[in-house]
N, C-alpha and C positions, 0 to 999 in steps of 0.2 A: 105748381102751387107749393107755397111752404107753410108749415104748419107752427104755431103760435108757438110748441116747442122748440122746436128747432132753432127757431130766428132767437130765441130768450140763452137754449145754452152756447148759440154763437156768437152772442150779446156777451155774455158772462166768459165763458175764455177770450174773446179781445181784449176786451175792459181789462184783465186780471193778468195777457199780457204783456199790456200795455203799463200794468201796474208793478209788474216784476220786473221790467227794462228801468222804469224809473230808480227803482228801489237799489237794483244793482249801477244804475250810472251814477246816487247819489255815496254811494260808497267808495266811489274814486275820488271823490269830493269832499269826504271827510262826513263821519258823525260824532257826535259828543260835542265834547268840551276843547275848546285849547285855550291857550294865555290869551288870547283875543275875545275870548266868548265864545257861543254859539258857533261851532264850524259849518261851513256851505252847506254840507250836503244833507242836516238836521230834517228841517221843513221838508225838504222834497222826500227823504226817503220816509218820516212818519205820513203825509200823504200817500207815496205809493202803498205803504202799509193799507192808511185804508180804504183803497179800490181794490186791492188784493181781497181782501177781508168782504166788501159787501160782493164782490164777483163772485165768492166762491159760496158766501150767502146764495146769490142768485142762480147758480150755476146747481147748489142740492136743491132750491125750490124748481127748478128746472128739470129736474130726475126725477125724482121724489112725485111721483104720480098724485094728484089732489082734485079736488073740484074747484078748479080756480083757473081762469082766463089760459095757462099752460095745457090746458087740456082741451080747448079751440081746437076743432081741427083743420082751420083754412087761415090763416093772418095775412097770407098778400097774395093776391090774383096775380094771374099773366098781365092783366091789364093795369095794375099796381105796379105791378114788377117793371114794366115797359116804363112805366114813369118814374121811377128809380132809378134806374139806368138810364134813362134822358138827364135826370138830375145830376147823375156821377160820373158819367161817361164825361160830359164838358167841365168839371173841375178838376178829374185827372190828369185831361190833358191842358188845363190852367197848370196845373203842377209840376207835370213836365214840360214845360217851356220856358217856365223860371228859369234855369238854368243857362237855355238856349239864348231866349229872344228879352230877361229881364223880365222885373215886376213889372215896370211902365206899360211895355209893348204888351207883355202876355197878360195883364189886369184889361186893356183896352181892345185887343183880340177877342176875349173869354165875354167881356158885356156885349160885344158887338153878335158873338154867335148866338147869347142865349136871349137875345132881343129881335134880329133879323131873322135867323133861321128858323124858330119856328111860329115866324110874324105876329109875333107881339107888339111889333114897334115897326114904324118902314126904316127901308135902309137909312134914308137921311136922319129921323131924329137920333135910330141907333147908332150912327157914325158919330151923332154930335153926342151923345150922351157916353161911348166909350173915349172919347176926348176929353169928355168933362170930367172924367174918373181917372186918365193917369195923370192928367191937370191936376188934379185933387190929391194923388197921393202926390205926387213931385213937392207940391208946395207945403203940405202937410208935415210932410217926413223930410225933405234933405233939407226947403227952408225954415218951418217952425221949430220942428224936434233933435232940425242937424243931425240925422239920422237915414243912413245910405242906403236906400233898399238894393237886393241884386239888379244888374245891369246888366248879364248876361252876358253870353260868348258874342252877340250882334253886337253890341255895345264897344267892347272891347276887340274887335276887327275893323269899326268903324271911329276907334280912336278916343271915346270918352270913360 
């Protein structure tokens, strides 16, 4: 079981970060001003500024003992939990496969498991429906927007 705290200040240091990596990659990028204007790295680093700022908001109301929803003491069951980890388990490994097997393949693998496997859809229409999804990005992305999604290490062994 996790407790309504816990999951809030694990919420608020991710967030916050996630918010300090921005902040610090927008400085390699440039802040202020130059003879051009506005430098790159402006917008990004005043946003991570503020996810830092409401993280660390949420991170004292997170301490800070109160009568408010932080002070629940169950937020997600085992049997919650189980379903969170069915949700996250198969887009990690959508994630890592990018790499591997390519958007197309690993976008069309990733509909197929979380359709067929735990029979939501039968194999055939899930076959046809992860077809109709790297279909979908191919034409989208490299024909409308001329824009290359990864192709992965299969891709590039098999020559495209």
């Amino acid at each position: 079981m996790i407790s309504r705290r816990t999951l809030e200040l694990a919420t608020a240091v991710l967030t916050g970060s996630f918010g300090v990596s921005v902040v610090v990659s927008s400085l390699d990028n440039g802040i202020g001003w130059s003879s051009a204007g506005v430098d790159a790295g402006t917008f990004p680093f005043l946003t991570g500024i503020i996810v830092v700022l409401g993280s660390l908001y949420n991170l004292v109301r997170g301490v800070v003992p109160a009568a408010t929803l932080a002070s629940v003491p169950i937020a997600i069951t085992s049997i919650e939990l189980r379903r969170l980890v069915g949700l996250f388990v198969p887009a990690a490994i959508f994630v890592a496969a990018i790499p591997l097997a390519g958007m197309y393949v690993a976008s069309a693998l990733y509909v197929f498991a979380v359709l067929a496997i735990p029979r939501h859809q039968s194999v055939t229409r899930a076959l046809a429906m992860a077809g109709a999804t790297a279909l979908a990005l191919y034409l989208v992305f490299e024909r409308m927007f001329q824009v290359s999604l990864p192709r992965g290490a299969l891709a590039s062994a098999l020559g495209f």
